[in-house]
PDB file with one MODEL, atoms N, CA, C and O in Angstrom:
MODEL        1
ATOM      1  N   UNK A   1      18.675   2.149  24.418  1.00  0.00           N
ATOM      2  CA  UNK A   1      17.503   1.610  25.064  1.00  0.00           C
ATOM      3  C   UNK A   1      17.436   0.116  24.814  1.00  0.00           C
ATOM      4  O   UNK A   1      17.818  -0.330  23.732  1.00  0.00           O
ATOM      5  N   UNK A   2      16.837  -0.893  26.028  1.00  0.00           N
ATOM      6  CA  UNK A   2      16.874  -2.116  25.412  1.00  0.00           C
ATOM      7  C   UNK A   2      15.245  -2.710  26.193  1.00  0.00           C
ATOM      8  O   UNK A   2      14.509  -2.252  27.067  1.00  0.00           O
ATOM      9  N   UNK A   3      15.232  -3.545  25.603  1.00  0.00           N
ATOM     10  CA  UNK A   3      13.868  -4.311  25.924  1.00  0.00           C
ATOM     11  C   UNK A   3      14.032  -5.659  26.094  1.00  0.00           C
ATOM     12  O   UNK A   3      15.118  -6.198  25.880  1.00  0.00           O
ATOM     13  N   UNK A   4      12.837  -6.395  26.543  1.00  0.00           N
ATOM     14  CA  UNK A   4      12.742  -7.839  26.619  1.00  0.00           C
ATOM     15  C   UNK A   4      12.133  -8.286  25.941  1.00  0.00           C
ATOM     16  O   UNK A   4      11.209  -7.615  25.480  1.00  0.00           O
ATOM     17  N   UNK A   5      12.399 -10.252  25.329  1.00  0.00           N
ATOM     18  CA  UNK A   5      11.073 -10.653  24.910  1.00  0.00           C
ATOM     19  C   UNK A   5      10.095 -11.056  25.444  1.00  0.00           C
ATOM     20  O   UNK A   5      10.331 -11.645  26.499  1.00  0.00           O
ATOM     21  N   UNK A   6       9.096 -10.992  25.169  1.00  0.00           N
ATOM     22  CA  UNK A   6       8.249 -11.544  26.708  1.00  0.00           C
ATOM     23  C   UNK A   6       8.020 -13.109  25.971  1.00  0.00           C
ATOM     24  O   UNK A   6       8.743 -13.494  25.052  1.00  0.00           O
ATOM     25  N   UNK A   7       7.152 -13.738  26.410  1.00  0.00           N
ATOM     26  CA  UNK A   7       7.137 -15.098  26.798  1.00  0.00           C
ATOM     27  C   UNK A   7       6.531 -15.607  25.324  1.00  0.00           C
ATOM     28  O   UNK A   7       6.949 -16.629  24.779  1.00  0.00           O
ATOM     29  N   UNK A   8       5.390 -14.676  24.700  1.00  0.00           N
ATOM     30  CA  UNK A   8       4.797 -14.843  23.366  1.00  0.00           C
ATOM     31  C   UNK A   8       5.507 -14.562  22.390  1.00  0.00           C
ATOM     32  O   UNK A   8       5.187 -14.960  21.270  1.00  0.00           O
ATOM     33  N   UNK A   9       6.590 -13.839  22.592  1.00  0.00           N
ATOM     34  CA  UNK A   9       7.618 -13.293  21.411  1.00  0.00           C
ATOM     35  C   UNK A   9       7.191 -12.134  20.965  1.00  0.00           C
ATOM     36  O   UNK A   9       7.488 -11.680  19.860  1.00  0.00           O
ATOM     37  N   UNK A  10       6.324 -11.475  21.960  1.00  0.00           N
ATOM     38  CA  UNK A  10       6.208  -9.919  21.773  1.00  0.00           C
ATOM     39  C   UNK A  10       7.194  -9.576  21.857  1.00  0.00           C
ATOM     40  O   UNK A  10       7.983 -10.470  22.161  1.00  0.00           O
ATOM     41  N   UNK A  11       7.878  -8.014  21.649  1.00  0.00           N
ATOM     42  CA  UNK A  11       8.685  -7.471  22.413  1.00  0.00           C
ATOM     43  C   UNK A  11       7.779  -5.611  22.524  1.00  0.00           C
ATOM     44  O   UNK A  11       7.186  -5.117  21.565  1.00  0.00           O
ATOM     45  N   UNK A  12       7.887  -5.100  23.553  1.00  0.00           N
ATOM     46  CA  UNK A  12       7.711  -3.745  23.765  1.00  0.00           C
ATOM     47  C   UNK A  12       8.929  -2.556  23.359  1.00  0.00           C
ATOM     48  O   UNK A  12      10.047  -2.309  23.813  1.00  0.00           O
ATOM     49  N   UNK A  13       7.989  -1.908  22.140  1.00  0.00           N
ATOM     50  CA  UNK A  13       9.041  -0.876  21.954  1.00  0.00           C
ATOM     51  C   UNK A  13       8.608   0.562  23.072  1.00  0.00           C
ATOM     52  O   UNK A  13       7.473   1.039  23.069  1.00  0.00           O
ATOM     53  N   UNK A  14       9.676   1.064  23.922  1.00  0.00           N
ATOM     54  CA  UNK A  14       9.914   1.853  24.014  1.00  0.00           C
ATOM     55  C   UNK A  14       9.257   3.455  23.853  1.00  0.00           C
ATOM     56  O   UNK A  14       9.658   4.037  22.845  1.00  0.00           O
ATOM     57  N   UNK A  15       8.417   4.134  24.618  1.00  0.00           N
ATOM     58  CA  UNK A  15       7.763   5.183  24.457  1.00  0.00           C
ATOM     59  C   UNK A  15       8.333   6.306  23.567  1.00  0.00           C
ATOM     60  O   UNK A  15       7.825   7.076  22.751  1.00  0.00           O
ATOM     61  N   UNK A  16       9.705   6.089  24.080  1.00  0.00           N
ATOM     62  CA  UNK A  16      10.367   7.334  23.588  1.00  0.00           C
ATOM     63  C   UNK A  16      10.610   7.135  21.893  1.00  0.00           C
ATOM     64  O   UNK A  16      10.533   7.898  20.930  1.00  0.00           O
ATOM     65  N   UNK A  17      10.940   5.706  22.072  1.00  0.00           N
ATOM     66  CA  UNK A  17      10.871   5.875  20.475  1.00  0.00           C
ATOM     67  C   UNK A  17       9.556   5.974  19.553  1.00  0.00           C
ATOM     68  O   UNK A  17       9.601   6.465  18.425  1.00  0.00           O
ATOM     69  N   UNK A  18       8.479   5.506  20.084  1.00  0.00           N
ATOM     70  CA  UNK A  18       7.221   5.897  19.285  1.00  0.00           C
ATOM     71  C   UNK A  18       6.712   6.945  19.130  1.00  0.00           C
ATOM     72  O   UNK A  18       5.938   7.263  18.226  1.00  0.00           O
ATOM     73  N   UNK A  19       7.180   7.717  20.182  1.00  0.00           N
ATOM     74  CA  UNK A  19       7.088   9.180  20.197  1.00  0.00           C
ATOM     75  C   UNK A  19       7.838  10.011  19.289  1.00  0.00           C
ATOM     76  O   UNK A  19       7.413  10.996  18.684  1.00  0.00           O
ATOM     77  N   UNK A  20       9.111   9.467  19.250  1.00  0.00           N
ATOM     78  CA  UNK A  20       9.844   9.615  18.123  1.00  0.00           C
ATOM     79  C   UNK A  20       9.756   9.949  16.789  1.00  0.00           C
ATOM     80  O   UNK A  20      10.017  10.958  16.133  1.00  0.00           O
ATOM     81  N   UNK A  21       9.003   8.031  16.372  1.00  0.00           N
ATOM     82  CA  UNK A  21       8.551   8.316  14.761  1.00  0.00           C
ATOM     83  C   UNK A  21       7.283   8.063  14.623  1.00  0.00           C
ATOM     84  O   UNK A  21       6.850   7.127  13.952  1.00  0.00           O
ATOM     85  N   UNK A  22       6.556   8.921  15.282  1.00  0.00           N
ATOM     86  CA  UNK A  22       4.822   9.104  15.307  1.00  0.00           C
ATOM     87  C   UNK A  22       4.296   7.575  15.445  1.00  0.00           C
ATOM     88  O   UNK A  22       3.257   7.377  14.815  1.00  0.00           O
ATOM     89  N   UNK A  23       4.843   6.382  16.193  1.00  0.00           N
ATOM     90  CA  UNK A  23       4.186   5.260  16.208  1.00  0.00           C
ATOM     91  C   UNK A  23       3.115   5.144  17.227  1.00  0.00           C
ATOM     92  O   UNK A  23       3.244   5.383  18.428  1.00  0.00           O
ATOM     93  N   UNK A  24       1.552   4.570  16.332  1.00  0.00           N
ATOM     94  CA  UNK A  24       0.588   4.121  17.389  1.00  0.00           C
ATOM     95  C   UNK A  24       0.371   2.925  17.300  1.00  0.00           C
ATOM     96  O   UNK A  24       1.046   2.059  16.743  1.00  0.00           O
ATOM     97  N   UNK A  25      -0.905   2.820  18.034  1.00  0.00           N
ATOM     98  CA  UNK A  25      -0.788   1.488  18.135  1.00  0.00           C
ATOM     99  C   UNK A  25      -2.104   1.101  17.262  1.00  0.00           C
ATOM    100  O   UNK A  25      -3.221   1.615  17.330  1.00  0.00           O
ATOM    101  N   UNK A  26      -1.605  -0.065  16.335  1.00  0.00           N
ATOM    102  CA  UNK A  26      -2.017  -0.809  14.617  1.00  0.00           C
ATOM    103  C   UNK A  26      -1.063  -0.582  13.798  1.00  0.00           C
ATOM    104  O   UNK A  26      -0.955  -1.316  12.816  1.00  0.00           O
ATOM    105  N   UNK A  27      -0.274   0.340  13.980  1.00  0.00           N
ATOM    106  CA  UNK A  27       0.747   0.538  12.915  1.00  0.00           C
ATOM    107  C   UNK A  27       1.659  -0.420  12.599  1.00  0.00           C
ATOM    108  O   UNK A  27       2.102  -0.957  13.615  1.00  0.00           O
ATOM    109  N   UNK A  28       2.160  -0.889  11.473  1.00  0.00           N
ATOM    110  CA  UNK A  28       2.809  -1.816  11.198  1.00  0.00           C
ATOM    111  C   UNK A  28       4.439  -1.872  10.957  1.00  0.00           C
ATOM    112  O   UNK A  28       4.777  -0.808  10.438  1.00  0.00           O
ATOM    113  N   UNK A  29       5.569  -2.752  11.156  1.00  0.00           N
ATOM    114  CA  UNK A  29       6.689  -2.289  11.320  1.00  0.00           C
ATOM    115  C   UNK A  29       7.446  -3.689  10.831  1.00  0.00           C
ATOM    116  O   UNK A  29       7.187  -4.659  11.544  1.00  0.00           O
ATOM    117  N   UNK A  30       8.450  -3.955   9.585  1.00  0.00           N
ATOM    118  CA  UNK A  30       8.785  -4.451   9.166  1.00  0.00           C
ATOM    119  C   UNK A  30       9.689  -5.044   9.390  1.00  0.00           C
ATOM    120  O   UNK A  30      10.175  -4.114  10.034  1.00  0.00           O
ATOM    121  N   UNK A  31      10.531  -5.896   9.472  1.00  0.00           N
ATOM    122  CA  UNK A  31      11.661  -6.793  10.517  1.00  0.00           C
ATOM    123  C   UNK A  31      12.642  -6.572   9.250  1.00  0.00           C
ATOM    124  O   UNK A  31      12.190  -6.966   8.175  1.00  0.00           O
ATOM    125  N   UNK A  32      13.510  -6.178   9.247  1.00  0.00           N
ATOM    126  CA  UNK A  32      14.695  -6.738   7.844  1.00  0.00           C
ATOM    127  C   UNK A  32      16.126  -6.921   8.908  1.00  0.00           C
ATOM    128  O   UNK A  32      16.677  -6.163   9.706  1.00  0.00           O
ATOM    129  N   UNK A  33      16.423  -8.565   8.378  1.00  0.00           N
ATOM    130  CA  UNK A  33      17.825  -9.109   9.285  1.00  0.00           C
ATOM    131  C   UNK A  33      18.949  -8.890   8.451  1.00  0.00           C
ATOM    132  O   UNK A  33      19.129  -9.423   7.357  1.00  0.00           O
ATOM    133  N   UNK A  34      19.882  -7.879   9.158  1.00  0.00           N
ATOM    134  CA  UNK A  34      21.269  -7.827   8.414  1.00  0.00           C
ATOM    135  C   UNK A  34      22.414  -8.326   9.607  1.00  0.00           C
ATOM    136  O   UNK A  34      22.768  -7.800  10.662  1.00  0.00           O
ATOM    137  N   UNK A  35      22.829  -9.653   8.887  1.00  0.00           N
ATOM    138  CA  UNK A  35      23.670 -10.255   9.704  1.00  0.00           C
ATOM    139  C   UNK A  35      23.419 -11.022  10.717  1.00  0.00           C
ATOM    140  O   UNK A  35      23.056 -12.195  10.633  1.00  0.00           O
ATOM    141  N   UNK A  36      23.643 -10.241  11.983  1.00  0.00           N
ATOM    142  CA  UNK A  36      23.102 -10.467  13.190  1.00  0.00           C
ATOM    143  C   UNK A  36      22.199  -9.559  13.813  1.00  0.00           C
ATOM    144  O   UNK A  36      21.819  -9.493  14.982  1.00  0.00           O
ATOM    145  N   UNK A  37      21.938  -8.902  12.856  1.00  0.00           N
ATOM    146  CA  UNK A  37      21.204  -7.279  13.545  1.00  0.00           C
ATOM    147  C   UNK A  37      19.885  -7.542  13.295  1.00  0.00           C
ATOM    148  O   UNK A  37      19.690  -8.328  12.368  1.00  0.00           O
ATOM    149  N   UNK A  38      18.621  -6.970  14.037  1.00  0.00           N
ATOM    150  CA  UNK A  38      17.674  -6.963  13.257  1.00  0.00           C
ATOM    151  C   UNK A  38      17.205  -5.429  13.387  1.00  0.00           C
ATOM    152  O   UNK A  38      17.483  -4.656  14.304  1.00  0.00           O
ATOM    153  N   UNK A  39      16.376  -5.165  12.168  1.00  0.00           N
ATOM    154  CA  UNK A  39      16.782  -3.644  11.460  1.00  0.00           C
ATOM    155  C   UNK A  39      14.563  -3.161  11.564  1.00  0.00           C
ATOM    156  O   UNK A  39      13.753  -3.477  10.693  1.00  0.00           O
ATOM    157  N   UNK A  40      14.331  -2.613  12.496  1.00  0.00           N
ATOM    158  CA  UNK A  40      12.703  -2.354  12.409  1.00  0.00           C
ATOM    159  C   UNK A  40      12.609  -0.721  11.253  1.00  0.00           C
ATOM    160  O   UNK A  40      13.246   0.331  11.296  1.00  0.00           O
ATOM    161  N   UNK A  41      11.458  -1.239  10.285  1.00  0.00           N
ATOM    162  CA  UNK A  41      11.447   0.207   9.754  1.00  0.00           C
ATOM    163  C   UNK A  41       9.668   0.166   9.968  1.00  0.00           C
ATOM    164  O   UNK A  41       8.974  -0.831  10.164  1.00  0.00           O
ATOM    165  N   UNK A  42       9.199   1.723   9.845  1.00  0.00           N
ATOM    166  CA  UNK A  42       7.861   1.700  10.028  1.00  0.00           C
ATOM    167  C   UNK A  42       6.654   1.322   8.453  1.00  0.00           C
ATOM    168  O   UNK A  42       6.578   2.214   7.608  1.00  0.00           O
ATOM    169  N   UNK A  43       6.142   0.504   8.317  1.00  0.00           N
ATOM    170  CA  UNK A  43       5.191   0.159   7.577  1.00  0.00           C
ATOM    171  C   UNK A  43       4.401   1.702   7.043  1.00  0.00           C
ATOM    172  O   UNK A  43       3.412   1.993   7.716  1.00  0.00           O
ATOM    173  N   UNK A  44       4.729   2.592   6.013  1.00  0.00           N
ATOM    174  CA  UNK A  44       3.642   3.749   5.750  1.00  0.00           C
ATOM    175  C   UNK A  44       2.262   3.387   4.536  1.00  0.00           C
ATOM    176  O   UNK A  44       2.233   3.287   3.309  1.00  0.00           O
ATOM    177  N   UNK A  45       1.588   3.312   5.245  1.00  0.00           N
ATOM    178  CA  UNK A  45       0.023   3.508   4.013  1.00  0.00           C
ATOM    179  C   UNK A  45      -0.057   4.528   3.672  1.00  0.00           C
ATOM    180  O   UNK A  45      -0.071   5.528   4.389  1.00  0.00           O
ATOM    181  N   UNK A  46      -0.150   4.468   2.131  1.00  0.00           N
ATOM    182  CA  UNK A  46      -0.462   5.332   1.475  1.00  0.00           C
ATOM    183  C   UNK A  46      -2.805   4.987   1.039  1.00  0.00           C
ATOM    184  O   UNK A  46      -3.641   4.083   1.069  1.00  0.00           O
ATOM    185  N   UNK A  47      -2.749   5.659   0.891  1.00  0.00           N
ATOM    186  CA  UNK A  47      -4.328   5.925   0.149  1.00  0.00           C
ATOM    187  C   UNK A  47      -4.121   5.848  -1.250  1.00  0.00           C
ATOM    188  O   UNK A  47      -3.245   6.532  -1.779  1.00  0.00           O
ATOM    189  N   UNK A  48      -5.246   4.657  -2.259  1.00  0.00           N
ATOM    190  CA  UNK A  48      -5.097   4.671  -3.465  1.00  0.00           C
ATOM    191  C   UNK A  48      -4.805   6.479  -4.164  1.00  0.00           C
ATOM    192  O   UNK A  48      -3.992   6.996  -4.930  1.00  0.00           O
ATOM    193  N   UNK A  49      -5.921   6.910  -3.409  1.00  0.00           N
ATOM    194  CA  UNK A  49      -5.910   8.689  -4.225  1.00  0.00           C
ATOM    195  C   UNK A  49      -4.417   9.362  -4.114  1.00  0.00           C
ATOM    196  O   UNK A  49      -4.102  10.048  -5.086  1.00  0.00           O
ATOM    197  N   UNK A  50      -3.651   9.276  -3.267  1.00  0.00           N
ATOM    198  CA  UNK A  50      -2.167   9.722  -3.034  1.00  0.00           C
ATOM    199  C   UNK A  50      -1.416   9.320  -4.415  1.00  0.00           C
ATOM    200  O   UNK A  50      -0.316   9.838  -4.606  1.00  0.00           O
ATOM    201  N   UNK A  51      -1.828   8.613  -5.189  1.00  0.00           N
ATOM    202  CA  UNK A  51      -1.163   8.080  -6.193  1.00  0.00           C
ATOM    203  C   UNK A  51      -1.268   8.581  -7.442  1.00  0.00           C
ATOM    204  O   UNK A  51      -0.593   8.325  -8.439  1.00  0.00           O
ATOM    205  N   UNK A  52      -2.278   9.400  -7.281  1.00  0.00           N
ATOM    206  CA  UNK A  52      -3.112   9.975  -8.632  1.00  0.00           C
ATOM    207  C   UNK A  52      -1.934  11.152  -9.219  1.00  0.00           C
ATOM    208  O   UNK A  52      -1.397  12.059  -8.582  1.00  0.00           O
ATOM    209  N   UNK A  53      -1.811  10.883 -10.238  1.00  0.00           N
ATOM    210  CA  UNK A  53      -0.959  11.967 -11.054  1.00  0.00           C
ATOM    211  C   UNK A  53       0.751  11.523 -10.798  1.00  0.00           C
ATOM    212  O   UNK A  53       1.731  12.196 -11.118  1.00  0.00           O
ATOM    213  N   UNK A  54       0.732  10.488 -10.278  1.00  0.00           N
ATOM    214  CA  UNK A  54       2.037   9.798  -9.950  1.00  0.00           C
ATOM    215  C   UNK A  54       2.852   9.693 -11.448  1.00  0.00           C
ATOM    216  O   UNK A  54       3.872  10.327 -11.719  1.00  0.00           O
ATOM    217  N   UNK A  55       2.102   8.673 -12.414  1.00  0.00           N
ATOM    218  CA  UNK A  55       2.922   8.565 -13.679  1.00  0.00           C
ATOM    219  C   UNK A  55       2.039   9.803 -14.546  1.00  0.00           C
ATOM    220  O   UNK A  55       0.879  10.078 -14.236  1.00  0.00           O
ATOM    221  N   UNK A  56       2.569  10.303 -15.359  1.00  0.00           N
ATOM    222  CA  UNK A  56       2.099  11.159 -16.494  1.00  0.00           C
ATOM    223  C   UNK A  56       1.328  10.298 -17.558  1.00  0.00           C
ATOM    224  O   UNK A  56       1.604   9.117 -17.768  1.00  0.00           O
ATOM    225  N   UNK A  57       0.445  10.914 -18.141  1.00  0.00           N
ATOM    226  CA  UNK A  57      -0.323  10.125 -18.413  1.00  0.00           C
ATOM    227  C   UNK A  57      -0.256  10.189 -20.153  1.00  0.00           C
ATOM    228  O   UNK A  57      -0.090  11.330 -20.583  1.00  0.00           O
ATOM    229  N   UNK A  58      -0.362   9.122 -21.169  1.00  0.00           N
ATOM    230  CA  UNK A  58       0.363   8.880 -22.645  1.00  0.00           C
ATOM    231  C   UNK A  58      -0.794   9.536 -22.989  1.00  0.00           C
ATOM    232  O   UNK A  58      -0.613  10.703 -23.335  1.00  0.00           O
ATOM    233  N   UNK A  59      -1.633   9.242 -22.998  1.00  0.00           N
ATOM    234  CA  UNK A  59      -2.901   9.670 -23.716  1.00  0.00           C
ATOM    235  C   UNK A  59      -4.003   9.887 -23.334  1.00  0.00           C
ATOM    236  O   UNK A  59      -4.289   8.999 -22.530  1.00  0.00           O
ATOM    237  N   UNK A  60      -5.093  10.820 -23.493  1.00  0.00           N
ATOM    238  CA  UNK A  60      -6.120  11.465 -22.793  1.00  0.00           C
ATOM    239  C   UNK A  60      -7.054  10.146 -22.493  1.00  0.00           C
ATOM    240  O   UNK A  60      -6.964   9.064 -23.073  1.00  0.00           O
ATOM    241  N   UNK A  61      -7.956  10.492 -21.467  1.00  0.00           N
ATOM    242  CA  UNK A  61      -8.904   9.000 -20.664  1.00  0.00           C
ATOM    243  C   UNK A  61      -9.942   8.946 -21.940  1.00  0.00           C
ATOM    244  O   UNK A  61     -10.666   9.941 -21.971  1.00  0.00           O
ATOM    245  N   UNK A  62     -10.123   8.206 -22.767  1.00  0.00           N
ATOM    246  CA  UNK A  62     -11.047   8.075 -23.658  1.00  0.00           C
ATOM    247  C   UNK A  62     -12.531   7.954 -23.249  1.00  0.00           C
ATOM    248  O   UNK A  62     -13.422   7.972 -24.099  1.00  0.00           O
ATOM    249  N   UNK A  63     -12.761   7.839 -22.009  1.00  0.00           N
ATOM    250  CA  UNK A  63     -14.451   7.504 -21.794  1.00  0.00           C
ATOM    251  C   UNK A  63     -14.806   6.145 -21.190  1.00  0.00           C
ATOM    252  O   UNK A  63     -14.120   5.200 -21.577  1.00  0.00           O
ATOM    253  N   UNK A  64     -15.785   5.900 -20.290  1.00  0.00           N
ATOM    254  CA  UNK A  64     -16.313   5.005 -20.149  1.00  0.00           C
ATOM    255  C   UNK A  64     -16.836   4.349 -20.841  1.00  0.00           C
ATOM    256  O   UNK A  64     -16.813   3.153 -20.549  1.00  0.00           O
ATOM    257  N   UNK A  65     -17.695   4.831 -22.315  1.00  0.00           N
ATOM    258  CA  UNK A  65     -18.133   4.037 -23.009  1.00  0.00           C
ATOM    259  C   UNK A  65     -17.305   3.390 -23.961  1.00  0.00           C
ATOM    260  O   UNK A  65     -17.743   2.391 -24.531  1.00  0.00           O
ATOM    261  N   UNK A  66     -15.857   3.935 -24.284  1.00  0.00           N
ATOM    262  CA  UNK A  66     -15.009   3.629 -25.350  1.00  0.00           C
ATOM    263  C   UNK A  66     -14.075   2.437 -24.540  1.00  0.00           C
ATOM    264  O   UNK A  66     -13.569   1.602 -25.288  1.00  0.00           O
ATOM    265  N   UNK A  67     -13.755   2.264 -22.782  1.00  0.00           N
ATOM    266  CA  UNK A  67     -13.227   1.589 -22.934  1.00  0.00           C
ATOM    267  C   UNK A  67     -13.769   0.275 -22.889  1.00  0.00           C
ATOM    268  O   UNK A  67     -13.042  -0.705 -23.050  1.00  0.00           O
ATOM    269  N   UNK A  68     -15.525   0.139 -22.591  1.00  0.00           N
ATOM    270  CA  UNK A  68     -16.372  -0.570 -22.394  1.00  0.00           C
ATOM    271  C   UNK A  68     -16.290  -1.178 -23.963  1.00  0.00           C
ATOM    272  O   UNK A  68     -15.718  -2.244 -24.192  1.00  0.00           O
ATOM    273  N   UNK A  69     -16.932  -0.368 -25.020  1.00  0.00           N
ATOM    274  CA  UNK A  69     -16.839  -1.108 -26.309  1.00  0.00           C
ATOM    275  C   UNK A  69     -15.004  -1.814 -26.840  1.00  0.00           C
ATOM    276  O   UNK A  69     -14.944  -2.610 -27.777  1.00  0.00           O
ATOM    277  N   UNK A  70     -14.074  -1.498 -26.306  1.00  0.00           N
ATOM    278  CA  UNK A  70     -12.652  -2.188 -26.752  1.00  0.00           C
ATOM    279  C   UNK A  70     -12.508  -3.411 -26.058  1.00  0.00           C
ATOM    280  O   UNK A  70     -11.990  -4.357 -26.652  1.00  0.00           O
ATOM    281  N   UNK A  71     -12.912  -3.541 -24.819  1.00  0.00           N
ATOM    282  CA  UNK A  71     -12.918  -4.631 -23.664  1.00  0.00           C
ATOM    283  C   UNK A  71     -13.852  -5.543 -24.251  1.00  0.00           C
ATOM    284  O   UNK A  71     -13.320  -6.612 -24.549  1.00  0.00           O
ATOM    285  N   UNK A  72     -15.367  -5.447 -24.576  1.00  0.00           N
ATOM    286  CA  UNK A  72     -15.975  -5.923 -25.728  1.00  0.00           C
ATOM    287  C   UNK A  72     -15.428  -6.651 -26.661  1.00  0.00           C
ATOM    288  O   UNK A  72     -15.415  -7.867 -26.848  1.00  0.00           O
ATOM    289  N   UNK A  73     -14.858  -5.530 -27.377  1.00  0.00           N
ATOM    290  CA  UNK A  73     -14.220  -6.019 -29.145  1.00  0.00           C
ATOM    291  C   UNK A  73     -13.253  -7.056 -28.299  1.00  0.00           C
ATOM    292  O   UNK A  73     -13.662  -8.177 -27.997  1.00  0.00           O
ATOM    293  N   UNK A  74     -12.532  -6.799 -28.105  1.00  0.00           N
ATOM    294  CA  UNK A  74     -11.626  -8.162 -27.068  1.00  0.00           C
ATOM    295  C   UNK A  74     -11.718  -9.320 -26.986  1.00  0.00           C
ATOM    296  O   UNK A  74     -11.144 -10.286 -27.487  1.00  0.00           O
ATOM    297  N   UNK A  75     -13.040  -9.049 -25.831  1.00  0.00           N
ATOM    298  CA  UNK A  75     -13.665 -10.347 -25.608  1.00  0.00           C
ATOM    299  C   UNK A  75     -14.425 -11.113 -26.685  1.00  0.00           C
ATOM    300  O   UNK A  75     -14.540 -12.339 -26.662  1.00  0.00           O
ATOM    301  N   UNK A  76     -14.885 -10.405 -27.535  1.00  0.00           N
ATOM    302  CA  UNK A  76     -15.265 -11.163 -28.963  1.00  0.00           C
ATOM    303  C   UNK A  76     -16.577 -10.717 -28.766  1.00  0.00           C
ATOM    304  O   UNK A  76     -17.239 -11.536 -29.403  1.00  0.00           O
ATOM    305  N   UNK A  77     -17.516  -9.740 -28.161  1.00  0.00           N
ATOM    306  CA  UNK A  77     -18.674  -9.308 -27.403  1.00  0.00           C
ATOM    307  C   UNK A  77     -19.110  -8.747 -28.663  1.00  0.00           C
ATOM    308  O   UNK A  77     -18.610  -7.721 -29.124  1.00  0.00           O
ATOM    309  N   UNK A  78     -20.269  -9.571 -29.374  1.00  0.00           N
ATOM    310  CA  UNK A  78     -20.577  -8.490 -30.492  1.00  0.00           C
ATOM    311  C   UNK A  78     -21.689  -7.003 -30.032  1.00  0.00           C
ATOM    312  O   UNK A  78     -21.491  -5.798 -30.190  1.00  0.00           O
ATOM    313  N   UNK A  79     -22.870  -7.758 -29.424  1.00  0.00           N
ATOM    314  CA  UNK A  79     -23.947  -7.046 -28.955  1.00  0.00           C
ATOM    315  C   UNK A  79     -23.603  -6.235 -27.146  1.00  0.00           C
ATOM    316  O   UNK A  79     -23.779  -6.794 -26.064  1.00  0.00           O
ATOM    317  N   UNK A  80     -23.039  -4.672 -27.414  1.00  0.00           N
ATOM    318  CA  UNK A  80     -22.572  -4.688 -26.295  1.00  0.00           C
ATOM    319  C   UNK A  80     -23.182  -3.399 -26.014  1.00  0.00           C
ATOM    320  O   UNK A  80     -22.976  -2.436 -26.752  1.00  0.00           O
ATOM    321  N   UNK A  81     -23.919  -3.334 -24.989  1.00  0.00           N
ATOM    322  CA  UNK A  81     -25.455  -2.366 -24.401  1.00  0.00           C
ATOM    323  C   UNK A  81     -24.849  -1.631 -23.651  1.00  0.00           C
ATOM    324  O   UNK A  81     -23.971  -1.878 -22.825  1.00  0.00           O
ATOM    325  N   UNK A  82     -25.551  -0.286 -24.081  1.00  0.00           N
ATOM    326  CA  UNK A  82     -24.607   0.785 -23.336  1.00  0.00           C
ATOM    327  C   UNK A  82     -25.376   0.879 -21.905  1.00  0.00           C
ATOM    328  O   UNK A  82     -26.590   0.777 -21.733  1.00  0.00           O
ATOM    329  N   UNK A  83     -24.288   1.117 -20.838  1.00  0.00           N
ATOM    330  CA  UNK A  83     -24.997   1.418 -19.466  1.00  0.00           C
ATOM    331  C   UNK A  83     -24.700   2.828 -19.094  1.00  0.00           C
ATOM    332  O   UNK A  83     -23.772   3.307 -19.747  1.00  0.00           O
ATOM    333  N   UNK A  84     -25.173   3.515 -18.331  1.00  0.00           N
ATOM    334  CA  UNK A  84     -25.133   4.749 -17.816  1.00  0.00           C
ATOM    335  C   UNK A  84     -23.724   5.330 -16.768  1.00  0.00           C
ATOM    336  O   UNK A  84     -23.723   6.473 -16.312  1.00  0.00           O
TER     337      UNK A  84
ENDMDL
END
């Protein structure tokens, strides 16, 4: 399949190929030049939550209030008020 550039330096991909690899339209698509070639791959978003349980985790979540008072001790925070 081949295409044109148009005048803005768009170029139109091809139905068949968006149909292809589920491309709509906002989706994003990355240019990588090898050589003389240029190489389109599709841009995938992930969602922060997709990530959850990704690394294993060293040690249990200590609490909101514990990491509030260390961030404190840190900062040199003597008087540090607990919030809800």
């Amino acid at each position: 399949m081949k295409t044109q550039i148009e005048s803005d330096g768009q170029i139109k991909i091809p139905p068949e190929i968006c149909q292809h690899l589920r491309l709509k339209e906002g989706d994003e698509l990355l240019f990588i030049v090898v050589g003389n070639e240029i190489h389109l791959r599709p841009i995938e978003r992930k969602r922060l939550s997709e990530f959850r349980g990704v690394l294993p985790a060293t040690r249990p979540h200590p609490g909101k209030a514990e990491i509030r008072q260390t961030v404190a001790e840190s900062l040199g925070i003597n008087n540090l008020k607990s919030e809800g």
